[in-house]
C-alpha positions as CSV (number, residue, x, y, z in Angstrom):
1,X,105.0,116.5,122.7
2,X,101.8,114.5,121.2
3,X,99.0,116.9,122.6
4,X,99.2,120.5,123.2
5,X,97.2,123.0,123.6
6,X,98.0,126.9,123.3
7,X,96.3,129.8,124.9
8,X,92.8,128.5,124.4
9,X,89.7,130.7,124.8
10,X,86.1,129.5,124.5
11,X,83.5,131.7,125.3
12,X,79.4,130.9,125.6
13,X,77.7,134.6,125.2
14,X,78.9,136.3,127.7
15,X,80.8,133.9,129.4
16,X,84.3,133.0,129.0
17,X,84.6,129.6,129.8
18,X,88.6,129.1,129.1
19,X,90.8,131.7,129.4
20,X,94.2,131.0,127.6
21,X,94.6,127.6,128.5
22,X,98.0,126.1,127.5
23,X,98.3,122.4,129.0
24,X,100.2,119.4,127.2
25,X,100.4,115.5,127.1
26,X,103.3,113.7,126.6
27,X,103.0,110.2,125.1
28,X,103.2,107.5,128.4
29,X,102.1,110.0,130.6
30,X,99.3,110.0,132.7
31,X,98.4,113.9,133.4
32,X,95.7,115.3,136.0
33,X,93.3,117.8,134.4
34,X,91.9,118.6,138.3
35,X,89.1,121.5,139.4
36,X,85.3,122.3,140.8
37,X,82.6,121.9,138.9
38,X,82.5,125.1,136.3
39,X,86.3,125.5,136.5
40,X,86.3,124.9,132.2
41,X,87.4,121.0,132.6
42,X,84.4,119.6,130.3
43,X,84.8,122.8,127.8
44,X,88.3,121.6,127.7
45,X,87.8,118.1,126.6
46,X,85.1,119.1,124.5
47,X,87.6,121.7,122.6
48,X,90.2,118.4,122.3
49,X,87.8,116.3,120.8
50,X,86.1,118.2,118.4
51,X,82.9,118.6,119.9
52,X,83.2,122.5,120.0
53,X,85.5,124.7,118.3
54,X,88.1,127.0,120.1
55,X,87.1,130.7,120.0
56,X,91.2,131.5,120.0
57,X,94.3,129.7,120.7
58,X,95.6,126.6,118.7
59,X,95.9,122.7,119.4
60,X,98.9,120.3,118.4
61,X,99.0,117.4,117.8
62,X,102.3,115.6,117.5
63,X,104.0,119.4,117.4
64,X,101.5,120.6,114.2
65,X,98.3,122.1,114.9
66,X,94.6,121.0,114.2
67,X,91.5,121.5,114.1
68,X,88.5,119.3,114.6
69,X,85.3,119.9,113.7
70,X,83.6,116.4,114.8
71,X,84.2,114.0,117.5
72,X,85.1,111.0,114.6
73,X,87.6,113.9,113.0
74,X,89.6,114.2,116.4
75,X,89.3,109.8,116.9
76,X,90.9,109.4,113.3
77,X,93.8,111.7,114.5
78,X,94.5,109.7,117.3
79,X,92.4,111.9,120.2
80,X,89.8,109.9,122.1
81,X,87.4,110.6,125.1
82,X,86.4,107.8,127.5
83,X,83.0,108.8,129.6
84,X,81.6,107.8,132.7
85,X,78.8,107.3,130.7
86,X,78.9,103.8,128.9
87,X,78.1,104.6,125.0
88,X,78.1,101.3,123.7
89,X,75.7,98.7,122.1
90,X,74.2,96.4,125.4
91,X,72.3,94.0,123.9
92,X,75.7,93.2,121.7
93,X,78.4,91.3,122.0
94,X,81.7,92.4,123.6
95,X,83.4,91.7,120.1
96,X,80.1,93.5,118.3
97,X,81.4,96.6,120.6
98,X,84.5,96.6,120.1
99,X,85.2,95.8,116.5
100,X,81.6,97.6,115.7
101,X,82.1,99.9,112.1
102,X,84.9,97.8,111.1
103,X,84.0,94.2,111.6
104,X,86.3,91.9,110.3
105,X,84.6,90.7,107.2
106,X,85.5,87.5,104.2
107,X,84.9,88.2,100.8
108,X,84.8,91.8,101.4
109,X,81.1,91.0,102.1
110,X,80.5,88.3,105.4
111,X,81.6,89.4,109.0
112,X,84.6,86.4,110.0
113,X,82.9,86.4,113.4
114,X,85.9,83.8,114.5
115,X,88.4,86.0,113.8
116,X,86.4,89.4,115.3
117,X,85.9,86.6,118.6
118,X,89.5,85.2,118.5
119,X,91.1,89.4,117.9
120,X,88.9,90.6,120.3
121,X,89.9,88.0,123.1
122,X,93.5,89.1,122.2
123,X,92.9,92.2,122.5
124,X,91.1,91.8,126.5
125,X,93.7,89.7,127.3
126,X,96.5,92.6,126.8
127,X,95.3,94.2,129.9
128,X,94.1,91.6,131.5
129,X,90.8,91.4,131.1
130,X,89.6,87.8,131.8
131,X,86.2,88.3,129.7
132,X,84.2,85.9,127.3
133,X,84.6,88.1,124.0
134,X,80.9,86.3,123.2
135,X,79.3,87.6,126.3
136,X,76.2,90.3,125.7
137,X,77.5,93.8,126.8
138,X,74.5,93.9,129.2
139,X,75.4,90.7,131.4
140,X,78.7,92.6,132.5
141,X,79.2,94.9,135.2
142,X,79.6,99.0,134.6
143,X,83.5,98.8,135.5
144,X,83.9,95.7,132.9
145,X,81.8,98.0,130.3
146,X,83.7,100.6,131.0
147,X,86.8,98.8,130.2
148,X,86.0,97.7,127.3
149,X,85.1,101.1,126.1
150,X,88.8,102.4,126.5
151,X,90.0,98.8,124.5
152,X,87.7,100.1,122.0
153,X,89.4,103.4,121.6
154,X,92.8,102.1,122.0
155,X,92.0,99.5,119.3
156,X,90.8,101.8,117.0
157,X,94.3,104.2,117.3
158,X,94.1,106.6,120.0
159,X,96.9,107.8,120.9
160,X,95.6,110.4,123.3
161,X,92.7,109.3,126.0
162,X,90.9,111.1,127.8
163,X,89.3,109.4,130.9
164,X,86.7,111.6,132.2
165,X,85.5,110.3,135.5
166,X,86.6,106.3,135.1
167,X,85.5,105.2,139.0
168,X,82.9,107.3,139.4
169,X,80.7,104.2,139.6
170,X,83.0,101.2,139.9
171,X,83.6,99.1,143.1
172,X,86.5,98.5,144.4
173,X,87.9,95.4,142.8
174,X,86.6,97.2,139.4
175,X,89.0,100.2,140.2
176,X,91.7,97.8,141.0
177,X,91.4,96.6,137.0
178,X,91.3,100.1,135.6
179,X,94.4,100.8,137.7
180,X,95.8,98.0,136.2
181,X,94.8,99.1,132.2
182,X,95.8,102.5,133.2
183,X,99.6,101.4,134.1
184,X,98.9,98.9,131.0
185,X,98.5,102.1,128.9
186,X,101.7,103.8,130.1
187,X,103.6,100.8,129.0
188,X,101.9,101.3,125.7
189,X,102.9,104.7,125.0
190,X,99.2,105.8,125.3
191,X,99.3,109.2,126.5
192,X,96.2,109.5,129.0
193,X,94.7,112.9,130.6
194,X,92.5,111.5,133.8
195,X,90.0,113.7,134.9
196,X,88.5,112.7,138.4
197,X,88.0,114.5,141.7
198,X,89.2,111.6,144.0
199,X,93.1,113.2,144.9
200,X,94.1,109.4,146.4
201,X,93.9,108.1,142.8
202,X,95.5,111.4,141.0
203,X,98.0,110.8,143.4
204,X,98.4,107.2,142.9
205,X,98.3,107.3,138.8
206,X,99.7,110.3,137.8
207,X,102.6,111.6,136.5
208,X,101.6,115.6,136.7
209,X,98.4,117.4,137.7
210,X,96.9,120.8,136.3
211,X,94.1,122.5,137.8
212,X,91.9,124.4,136.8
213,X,89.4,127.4,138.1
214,X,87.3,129.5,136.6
215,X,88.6,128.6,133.0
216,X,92.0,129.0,133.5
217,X,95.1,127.1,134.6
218,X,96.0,128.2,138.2
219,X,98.4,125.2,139.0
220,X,100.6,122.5,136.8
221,X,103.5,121.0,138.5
222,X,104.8,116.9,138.9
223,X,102.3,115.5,141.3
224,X,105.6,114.4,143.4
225,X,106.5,118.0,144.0
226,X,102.5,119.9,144.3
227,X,101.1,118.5,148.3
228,X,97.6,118.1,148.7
229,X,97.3,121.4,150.7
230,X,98.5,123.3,148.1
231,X,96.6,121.2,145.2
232,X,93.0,121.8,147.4
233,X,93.8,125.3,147.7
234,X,94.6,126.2,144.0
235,X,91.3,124.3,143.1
236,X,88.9,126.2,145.7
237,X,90.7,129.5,145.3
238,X,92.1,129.8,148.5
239,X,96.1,130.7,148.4
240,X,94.9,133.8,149.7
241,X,92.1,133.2,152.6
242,X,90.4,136.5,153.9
243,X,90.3,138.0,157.5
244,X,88.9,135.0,159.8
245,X,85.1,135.2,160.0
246,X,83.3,135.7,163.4
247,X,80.6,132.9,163.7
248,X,79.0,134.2,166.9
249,X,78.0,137.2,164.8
250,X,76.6,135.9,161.9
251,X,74.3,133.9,163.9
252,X,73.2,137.1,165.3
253,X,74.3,135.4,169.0
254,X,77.2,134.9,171.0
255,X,76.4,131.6,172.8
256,X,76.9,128.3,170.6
257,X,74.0,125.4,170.1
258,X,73.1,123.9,173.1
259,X,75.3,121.0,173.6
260,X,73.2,119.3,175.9
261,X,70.3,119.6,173.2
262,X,68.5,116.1,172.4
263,X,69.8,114.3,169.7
264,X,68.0,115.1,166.3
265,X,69.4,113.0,163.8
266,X,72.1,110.2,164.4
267,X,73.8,107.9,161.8
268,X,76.2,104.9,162.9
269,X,78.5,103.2,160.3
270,X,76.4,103.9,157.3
271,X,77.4,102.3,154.0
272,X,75.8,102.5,150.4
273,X,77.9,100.9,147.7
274,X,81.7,102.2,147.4
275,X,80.4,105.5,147.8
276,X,79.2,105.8,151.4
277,X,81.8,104.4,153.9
278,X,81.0,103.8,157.4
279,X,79.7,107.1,157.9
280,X,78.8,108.3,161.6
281,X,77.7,111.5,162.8
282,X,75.5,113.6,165.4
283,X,73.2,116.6,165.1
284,X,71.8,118.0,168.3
285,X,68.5,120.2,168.1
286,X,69.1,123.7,167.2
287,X,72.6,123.1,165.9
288,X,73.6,123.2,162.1
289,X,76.2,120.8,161.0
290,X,78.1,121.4,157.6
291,X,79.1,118.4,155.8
292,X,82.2,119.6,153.7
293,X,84.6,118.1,151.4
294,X,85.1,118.4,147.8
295,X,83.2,117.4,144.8
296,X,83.1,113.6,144.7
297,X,83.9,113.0,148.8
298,X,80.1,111.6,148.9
299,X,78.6,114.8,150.2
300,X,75.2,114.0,148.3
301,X,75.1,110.4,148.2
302,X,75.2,110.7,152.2
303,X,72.4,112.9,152.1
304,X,70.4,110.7,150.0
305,X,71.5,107.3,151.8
306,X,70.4,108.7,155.3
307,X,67.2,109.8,153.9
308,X,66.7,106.3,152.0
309,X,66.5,107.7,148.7
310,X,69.6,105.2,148.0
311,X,69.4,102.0,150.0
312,X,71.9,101.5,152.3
313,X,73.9,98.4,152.5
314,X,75.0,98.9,156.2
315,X,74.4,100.9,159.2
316,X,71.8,102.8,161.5
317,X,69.8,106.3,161.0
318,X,68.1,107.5,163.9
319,X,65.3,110.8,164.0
320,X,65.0,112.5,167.1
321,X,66.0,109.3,169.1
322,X,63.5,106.7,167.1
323,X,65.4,104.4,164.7
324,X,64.1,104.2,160.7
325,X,64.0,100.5,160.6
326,X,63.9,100.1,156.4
327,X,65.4,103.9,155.1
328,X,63.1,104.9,152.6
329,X,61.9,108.8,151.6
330,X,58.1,107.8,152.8
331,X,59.9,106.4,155.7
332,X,61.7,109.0,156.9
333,X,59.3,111.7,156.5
334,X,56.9,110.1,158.5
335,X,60.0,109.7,160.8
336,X,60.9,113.5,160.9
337,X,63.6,114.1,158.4
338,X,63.5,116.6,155.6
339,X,65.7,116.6,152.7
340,X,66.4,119.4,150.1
341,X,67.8,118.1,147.1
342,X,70.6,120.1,145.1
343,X,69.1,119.3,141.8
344,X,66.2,121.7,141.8
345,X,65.4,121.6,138.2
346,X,65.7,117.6,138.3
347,X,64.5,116.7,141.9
348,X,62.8,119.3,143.4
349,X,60.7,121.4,141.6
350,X,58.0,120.3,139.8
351,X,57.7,123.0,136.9
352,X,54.2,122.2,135.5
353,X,52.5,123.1,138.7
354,X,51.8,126.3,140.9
355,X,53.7,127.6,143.9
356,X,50.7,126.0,146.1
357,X,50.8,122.8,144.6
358,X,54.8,122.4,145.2
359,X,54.8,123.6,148.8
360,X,52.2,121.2,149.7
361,X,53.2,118.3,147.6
362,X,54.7,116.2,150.6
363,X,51.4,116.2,152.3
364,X,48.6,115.8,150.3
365,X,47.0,113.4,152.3
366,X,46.9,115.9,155.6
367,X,45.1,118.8,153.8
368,X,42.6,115.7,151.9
369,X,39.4,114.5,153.3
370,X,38.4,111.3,150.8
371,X,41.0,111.9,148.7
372,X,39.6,115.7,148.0
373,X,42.4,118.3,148.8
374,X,40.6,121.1,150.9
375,X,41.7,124.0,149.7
376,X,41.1,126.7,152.3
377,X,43.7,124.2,154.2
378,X,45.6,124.3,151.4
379,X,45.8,128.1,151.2
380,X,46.1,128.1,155.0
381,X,49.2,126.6,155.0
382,X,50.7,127.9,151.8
383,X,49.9,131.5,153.1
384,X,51.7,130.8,156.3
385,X,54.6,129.8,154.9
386,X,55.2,132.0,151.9
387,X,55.1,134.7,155.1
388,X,57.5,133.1,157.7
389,X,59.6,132.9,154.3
390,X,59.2,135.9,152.4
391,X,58.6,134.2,149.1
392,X,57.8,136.8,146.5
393,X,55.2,135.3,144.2
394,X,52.5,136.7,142.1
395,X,50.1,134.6,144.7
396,X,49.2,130.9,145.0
397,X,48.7,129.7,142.3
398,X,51.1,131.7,139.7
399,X,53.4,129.1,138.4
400,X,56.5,127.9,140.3
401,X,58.6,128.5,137.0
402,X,57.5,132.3,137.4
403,X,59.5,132.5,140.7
404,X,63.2,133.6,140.8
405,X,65.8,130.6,141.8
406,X,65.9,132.0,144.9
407,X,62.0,132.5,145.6
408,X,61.9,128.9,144.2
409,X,64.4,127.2,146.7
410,X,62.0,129.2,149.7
411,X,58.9,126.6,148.0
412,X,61.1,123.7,148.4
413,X,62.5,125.2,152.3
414,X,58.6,125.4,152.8
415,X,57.9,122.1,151.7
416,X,59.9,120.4,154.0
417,X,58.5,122.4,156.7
418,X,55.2,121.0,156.0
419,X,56.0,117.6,157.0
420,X,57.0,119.2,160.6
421,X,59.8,117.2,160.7
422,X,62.3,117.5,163.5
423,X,65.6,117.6,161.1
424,X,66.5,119.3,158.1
425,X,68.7,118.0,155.5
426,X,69.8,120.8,152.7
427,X,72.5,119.8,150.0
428,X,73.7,123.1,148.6
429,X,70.8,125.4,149.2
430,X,72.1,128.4,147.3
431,X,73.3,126.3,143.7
432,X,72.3,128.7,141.5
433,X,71.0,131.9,143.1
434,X,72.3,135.2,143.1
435,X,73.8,137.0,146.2
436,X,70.8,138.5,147.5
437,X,68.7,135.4,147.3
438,X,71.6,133.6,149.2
439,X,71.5,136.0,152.0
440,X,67.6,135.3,152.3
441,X,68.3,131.2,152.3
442,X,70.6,131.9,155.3
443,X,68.6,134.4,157.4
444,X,65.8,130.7,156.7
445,X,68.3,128.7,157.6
446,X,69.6,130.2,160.9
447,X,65.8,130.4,161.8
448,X,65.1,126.6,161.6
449,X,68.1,125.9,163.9
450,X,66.4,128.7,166.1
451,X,63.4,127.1,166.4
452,X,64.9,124.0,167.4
453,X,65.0,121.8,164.5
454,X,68.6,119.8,163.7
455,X,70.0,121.3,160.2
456,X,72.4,119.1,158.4
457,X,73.7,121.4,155.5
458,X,76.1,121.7,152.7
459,X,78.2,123.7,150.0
460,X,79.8,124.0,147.1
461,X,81.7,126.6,148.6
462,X,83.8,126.2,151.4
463,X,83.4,129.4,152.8
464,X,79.2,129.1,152.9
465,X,79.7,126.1,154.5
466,X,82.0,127.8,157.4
467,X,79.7,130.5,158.1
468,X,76.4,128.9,158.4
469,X,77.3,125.6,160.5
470,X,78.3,125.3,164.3
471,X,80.2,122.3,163.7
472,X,82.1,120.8,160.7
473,X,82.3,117.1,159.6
474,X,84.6,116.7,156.6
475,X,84.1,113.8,154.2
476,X,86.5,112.4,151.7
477,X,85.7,109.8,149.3
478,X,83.1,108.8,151.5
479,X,84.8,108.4,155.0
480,X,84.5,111.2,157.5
481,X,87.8,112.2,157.7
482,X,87.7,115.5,160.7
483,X,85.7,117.5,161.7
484,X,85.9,121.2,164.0
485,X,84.0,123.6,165.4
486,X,83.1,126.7,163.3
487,X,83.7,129.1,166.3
488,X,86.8,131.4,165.7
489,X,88.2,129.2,162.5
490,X,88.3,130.1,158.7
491,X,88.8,127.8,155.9
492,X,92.3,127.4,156.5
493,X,91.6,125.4,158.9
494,X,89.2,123.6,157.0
495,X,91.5,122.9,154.0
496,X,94.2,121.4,156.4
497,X,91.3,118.6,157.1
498,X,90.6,118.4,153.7
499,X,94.2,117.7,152.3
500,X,94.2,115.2,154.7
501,X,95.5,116.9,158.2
502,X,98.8,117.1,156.4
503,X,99.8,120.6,155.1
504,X,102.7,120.3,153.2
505,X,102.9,117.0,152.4
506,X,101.2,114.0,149.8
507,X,100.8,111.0,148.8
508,X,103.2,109.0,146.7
509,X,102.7,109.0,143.1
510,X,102.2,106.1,141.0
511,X,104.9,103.6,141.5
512,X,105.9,105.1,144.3
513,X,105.9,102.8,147.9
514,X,102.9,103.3,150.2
């Protein structure tokens, strides 16, 4: 076995981020480390290359154990992390990069920068990559840098990769070439643990697949013998689903959205990048659509393409029947959309000001005369909505960062209100609040669809999702794959869509004909 690790446990306070974790790596295998976001993945990696220490368990390496206590202690033993995030030098050379700490040198004193050219061009031709060893980091694409980040590591004696997230950000033809490294790898010996949330390329690549969920190992089987319905179900928790939920109820009514209602918000073949794919959908006034799928289908960069905040290379978005002729966030607010970021901290709220000053920050210029902000408008409006709400705050102007998550999230609800748009776009409204604060989002929620707006919403978890929406559209890798209405299902029926329609069954594995 070249990498093994033994009934791991890391714990952060009180938190136990990995509980007894055993998982191993044979060399020419490519192995699946799969799971959510907070199932222990990234404490994992960081246990396996030395960035934080185990709290119990043990780690082997080549059948003895280790112990790491630096990321450059775990590389010299052979153990190596590739991230999405490029860490190399841009304004270098690719040679510079790769050979950079142990430059090829004469005399013991100059760098031989033929030789570092001539070894590095030997080195990108071994898997194939057709790249001017002379070229500046910076003039090549992120897949080619990314490339050249697991040549480094190879070069410099890994034996054990870890690719966390490789296509995260490459096109297609630039995934095509890391497939082609990846098999390269294989053939090498090079024992490779592939981290990535899209199941086509698990699938594809590798030889066996673990998951993880809430720090521990739930699944670990050949990827030829563990289907896709089984594989979403261990990673969302679901081998068990509860009684089926009734939706009429929890929207305190037993008749559906009006499906006659006008059109709110309507997007035709939308593109963005590799990420977005032809995405078309429909949300009627007074309905709430869920978008689900899994971390990494395109659930947020959907959100943000139809709003504008990423340009879109293809496709239509339509408010309330009026097209928004060049996406853009000014654009569509003046258009009638709303969106609700799920990055509060990052995105939404802006933590130096008051609870006034971030409900009203999308329309300054309605509560200004000559660029003054009136402020009994101002408090007008704020008071209004903290009401129809029920934020809990100290008053106006206590400071945002005084506010609960949940209290918080109600600010950002309110701000898009203020823009009186006609839809509502929310990606993962209850990240990060507790129970009771979640039930306060919904009850919001349920009252904006009420009131006749369109609500486009998602989740992180699958069974939110289910209860709050009407409808379902399911996205995977950025395609909409299904859809269903809410009415009577659970998220069985849900997780069918999501392994692809096909209980039971997957795709071929690597080498394997499609």
């Amino acid at each position: 076995m070249l990498l093994e690790t033994r009934g791991l446990v890391k714990t952060f306070g009180p938190v136990r981020a990995l509980r007894d974790v055993s998982f191993d790596l044979q060399a020419g295998e490519v192995h699946g480390l799969m799971g959510e976001n907070g199932a222990g993945k990234s404490t994992l990696i960081k246990l396996l290359t030395g960035l934080n220490r185990p709290d119990g368990g043990s780690i082997l390496l080549d059948g003895r154990p280790v112990s790491f206590d630096s990321p450059r202690a775990a590389q010299a033993a052979g153990v190596a992390a590739v991230y999405q995030e490029i860490n190399l030098i841009p304004e270098r050379s690719v040679a510079d990069n790769l050979f950079l700490g142990r430059e090829p040198r004469r005399f013991g004193v100059l760098v031989d920068r033929a030789r570092m050219v001539e070894e590095a061009r030997a080195l990108l031709r071994r898997y194939r990559l057709e790249i001017d060893p002379r070229r500046t980091l910076r003039t090549l694409g992120l897949g080619l840098q990314q490339l050249i980040s697991i040549a480094r590591v190879v070069s410099l004696g890994a034996r054990a990769v870890i690719l966390d997230e490789p296509t995260s950000a490459l096109s297609g033809a630039e995934v095509e070439l890391l497939y082609g490294v990846v098999e390269q790898l294989r053939r090498d010996g090079i024992g490779l643990i592939y981290v990535s949330h899209r199941l086509s390329e698990c699938y594809r690549l590798c030889d066996r697949l673990t998951v993880l969920r809430d720090g521990a190992v739930v699944a670990s089987e050949p990827t030829a013998s563990l289907p896709r319905a089984r594989l979403v179900a261990a990673m969302l928790g679901r081998e068990q689903v509860a009684a089926q939920k009734d939706h009429a109820a929890a929207h305190g009514a037993q008749d559906g959205p009006d499906t006659e209602a006008a059109v709110a918000l309507a997007v035709e073949d939308l593109s963005w990048r590799h990420r977005v794919r032809n995405v078309s959908l429909q949300v009627r006034r007074g309905e709430i659509v869920g978008l689900a799928g899994l971390l990494g289908s395109g659930r947020t960069e959907t959100f943000k393409t139809i709003y504008g905040a990423e340009k879109p290379d293809g496709g239509t978005v339509s408010v309330a029947g009026r097209r928004i002729a060049s996406p853009r966030p000014s654009e569509s607010i003046r258009r009638g959309l709303a969106f609700l970021s799920e990055d509060r901290r990052s995105e939404g709220v802006f933590a130096q000001l008051s609870v006034a000053e971030n409900l009203t920050a999308a329309v300054l210029p309605r509560i200004s005369r000559f660029g003054v902000i009136s402020r009994r408008r101002r408090d007008d409006m704020v008071r209004r909505y903290v009401q129809s709400l029920g934020v809990k705050a100290a008053g106006p102007d206590a400071p945002i960062t005084s506010l609960s998550g949940g209290n918080q999230q109600k600010v950002l609800i309110a701000r898009a209100l203020c823009t009186e748009p006609d839809m509502v776009m929310l990606d993962d409204p209850t990240r990060g609040i507790d129970v009771g604060a979640k039930a306060e989002v919904h009850r919001v929620v349920r009252g904006l669809a009420a009131e006749g707006l369109g609500v486009l919403v998602t989740s992180s978890e699958l069974e939110e999702v289910v209860e709050l929406s009407d409808r379902l559209v399911v996205l995977d890798e950025g395609r909409v794959t299904g859809g269903l209405d809410t009415a009577g299902r659970d998220s069985d029926d849900v997780l069918a869509i999501l392994a692809g329609g096909a209980a039971g069954t997957n795709a071929p594995a690597h080498g394997a004909a499609s």
